[in-house]
N, C-alpha and C positions, 0 to 999 in steps of 0.2 A: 648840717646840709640836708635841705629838702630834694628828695630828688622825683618828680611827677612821674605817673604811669607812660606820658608821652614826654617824656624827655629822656634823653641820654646821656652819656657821658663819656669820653674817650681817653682811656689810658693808654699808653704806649708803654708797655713792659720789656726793657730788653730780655733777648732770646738766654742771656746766660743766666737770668732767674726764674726762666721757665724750669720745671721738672725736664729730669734728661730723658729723653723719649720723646716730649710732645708734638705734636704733628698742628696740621690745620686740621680745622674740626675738631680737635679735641675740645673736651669738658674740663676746664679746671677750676676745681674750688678755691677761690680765693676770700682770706678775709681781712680783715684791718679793723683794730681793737683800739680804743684807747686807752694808754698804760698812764694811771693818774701815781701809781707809787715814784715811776720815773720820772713823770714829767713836774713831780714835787721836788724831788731830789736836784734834779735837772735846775731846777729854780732857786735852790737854794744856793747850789754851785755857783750860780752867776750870781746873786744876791751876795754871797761871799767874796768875791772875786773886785766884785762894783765896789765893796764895804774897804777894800785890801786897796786900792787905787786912790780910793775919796783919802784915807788915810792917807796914805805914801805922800797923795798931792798936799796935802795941809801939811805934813811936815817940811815938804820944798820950800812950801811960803815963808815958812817959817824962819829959814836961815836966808830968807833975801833981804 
């Protein structure tokens, strides 16, 4: 994601994953990383999961 010096972006963050204290005005550091170990994992889960199905289904075929 490109984001330009004159462009914005508007998140709406509910108030219960603000820091307890925060006011308006406040400053909060926010960030967001991308986790490539999980999102490998994460793929391989469903890659598993599709492979467990595709099977199951050929075996149905199988006894019709």
């Amino acid at each position: 994601m490109l984001v330009r010096d004159e462009e914005t972006i508007k998140i709406n963050i509910p108030l219960f994953l603000l820091p307890v204290g925060s006011r308006e005005g406040d400053i909060l550091d926010i960030t967001i990383a991308r986790d490539a170990k999980d999102t490998e994992a994460a793929k391989e889960r469903a890659s598993n999961l599709l492979e467990k199905l595709k099977n199951k289904n050929e075996a149905n075929f199988d006894y019709e």
